[in-house]
C-alpha positions in Angstrom: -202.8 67.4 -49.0 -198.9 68.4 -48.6 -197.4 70.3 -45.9 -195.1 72.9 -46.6 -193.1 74.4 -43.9 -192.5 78.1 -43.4 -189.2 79.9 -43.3 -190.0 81.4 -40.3 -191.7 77.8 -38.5 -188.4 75.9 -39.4 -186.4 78.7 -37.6 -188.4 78.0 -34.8 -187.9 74.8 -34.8 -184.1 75.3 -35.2 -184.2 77.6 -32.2 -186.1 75.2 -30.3 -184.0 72.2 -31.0 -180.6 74.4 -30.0 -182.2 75.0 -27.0 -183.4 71.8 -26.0 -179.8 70.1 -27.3 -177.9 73.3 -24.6 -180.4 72.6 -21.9 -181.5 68.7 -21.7 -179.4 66.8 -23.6 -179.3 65.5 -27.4 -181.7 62.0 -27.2 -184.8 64.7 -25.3 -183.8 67.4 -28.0 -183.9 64.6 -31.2 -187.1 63.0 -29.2 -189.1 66.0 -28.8 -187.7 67.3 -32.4 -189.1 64.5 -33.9 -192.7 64.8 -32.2 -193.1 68.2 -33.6 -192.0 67.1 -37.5 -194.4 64.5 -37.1 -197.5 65.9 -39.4 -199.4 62.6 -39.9 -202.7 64.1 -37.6 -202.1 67.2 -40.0 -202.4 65.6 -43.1 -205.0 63.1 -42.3 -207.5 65.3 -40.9 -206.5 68.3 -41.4 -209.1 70.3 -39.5 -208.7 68.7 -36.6 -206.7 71.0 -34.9 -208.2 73.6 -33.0 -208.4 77.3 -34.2 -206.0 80.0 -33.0 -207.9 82.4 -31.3 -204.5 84.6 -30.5 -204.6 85.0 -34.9 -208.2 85.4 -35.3 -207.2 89.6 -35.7 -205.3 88.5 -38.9 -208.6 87.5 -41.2 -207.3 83.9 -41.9 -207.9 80.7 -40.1 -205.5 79.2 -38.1 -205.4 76.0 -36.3 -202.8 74.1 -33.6 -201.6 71.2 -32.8 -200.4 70.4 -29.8 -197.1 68.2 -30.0 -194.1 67.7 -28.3 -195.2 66.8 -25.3 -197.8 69.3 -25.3 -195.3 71.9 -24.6 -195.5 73.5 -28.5 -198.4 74.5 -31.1 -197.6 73.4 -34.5 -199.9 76.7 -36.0 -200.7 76.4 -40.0 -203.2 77.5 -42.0 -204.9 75.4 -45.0 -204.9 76.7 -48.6 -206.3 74.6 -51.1 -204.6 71.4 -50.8 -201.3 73.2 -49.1 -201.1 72.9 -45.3 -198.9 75.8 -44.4 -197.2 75.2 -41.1 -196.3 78.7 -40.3 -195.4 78.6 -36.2 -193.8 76.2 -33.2 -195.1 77.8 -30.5 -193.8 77.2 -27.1 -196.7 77.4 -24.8 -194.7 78.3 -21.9 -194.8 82.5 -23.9 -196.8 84.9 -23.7 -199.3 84.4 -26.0 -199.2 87.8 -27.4 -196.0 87.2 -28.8 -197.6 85.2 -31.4 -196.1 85.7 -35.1 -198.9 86.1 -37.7 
């Protein structure tokens, strides 16, 4: 299977890592960074993360991760043999705030 990465998930991402770099410093910001591109769970099994329930509303299955340092959902959906990694969720939000 490949992994493709969203437009909107590697915003995230960017956003996250900004933050991270402003607020803690650049080795916690590349460390964490590198937790969350790390896709190897993904790709092996990919439906071993759990579903979304927040995205059930949107007819498609999603599924999460949880990576670095349990502080951020890696959310995708599988295609065919396309993992779609569409989210980095912080899980210190609102839930709600979820992007479909």
């Amino acid at each position: 299977m490949k992994i493709f990465w969203t437009e909107p998930a590697l915003d995230e991402l960017l956003d996250i890592y900004q933050f991270l770099l402003d607020n803690a410093g650049i080795s916690i910001a590349k460390s964490i960074i590198d937790d969350i591109l790390n896709t190897d769970q993904i790709e092996a099994f990919p439906e071993s993360g759990t579903i979304e329930a927040n995205l059930k509303k949107t007819g498609k299955e999603y599924r999460y991760i949880l990576r670095g340092h349990k502080r951020y959902k890696i959310i995708y959906r599988i295609e065919g043999n396309i993992i779609y990694i569409t989210d980095v969720f912080d899980c210190r939000k609102d839930p709600s705030s979820m992007k479909a």
